[in-house]
VEXZAPA-313670 format. One record per residue (C-alpha): x negated, y, z negated; residue number from 1. Coordinates in nm, 2 decimals, always signed. Each point is the difference from the previous one (the first is absolute). Layout:
! VEXZAPA-313670
SITE  x  y  z  kolmar
SITE  X  Y  Z  NUM
...
This chain:
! VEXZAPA-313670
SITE  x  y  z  kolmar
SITE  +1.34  -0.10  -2.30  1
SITE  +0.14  +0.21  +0.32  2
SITE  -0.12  +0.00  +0.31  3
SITE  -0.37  +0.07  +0.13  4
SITE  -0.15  +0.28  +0.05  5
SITE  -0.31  +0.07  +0.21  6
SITE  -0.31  -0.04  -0.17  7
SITE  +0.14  -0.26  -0.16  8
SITE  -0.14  -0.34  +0.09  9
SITE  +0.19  -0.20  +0.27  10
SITE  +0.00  -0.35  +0.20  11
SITE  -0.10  -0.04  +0.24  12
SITE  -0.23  +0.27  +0.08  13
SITE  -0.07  +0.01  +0.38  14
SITE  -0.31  +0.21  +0.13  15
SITE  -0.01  +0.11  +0.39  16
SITE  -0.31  +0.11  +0.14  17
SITE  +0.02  +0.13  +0.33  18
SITE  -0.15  +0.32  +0.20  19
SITE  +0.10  +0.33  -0.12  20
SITE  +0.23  +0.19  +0.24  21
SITE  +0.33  -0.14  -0.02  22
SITE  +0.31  +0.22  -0.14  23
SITE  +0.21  +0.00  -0.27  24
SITE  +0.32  -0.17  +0.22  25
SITE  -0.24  -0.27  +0.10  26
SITE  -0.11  -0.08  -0.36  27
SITE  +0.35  +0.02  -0.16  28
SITE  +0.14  -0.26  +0.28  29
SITE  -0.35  -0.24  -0.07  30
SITE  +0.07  +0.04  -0.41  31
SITE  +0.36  -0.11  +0.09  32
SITE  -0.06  -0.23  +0.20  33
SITE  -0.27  -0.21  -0.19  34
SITE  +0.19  +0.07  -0.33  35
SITE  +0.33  -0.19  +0.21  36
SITE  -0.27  -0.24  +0.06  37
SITE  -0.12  -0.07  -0.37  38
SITE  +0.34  -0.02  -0.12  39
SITE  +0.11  -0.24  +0.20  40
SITE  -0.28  -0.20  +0.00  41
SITE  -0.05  -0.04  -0.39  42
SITE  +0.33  +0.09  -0.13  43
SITE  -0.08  +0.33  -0.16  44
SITE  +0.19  +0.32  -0.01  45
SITE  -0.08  +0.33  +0.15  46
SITE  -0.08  +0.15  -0.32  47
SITE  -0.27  -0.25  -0.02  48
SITE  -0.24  +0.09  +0.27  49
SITE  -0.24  +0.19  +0.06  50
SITE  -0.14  +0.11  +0.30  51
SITE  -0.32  +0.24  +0.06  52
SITE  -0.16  +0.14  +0.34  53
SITE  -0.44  +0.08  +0.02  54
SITE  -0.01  +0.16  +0.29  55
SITE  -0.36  -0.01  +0.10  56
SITE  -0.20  +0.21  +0.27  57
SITE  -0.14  -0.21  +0.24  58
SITE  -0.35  +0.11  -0.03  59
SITE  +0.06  -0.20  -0.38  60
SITE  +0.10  -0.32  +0.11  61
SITE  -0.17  -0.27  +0.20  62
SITE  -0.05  -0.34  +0.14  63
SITE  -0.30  -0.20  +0.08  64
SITE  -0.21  +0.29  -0.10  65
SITE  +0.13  +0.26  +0.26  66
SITE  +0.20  +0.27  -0.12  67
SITE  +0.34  +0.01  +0.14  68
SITE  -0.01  +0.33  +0.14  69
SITE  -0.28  -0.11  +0.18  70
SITE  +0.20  -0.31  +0.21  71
């Protein structure tokens, strides 16, 4: 079989949560950067990882039952 393709299921799959707001440069250097990491830390490929930003609005996310927006 050929290369991947998106949608197609890849390993390592990494999931970022963070606050909504940051731009497109900043997420393209973070999926570089932490698709470098991956690869050199478990030998994979590229091709073989995943990566996938939630930005979340800080009124939808909280710690120690305060909402962020409100610390």
């Amino acid at each position: 079989m050929g290369g991947r393709l998106f949608g197609e299921t890849n390993m390592p799959w990494v999931t970022i949560q963070w606050y909504k707001g940051r731009d497109y440069e900043t997420k393209k250097k973070v999926m570089k950067l932490v698709t470098d990491a991956i690869c050199q830390g478990v030998g994979c490929k590229p091709e073989a990882v995943s990566v996938v930003f939630v930005d979340v609005d800080k009124r939808d996310w909280g710690s120690a039952g305060v909402p962020a927006s409100e610390r």
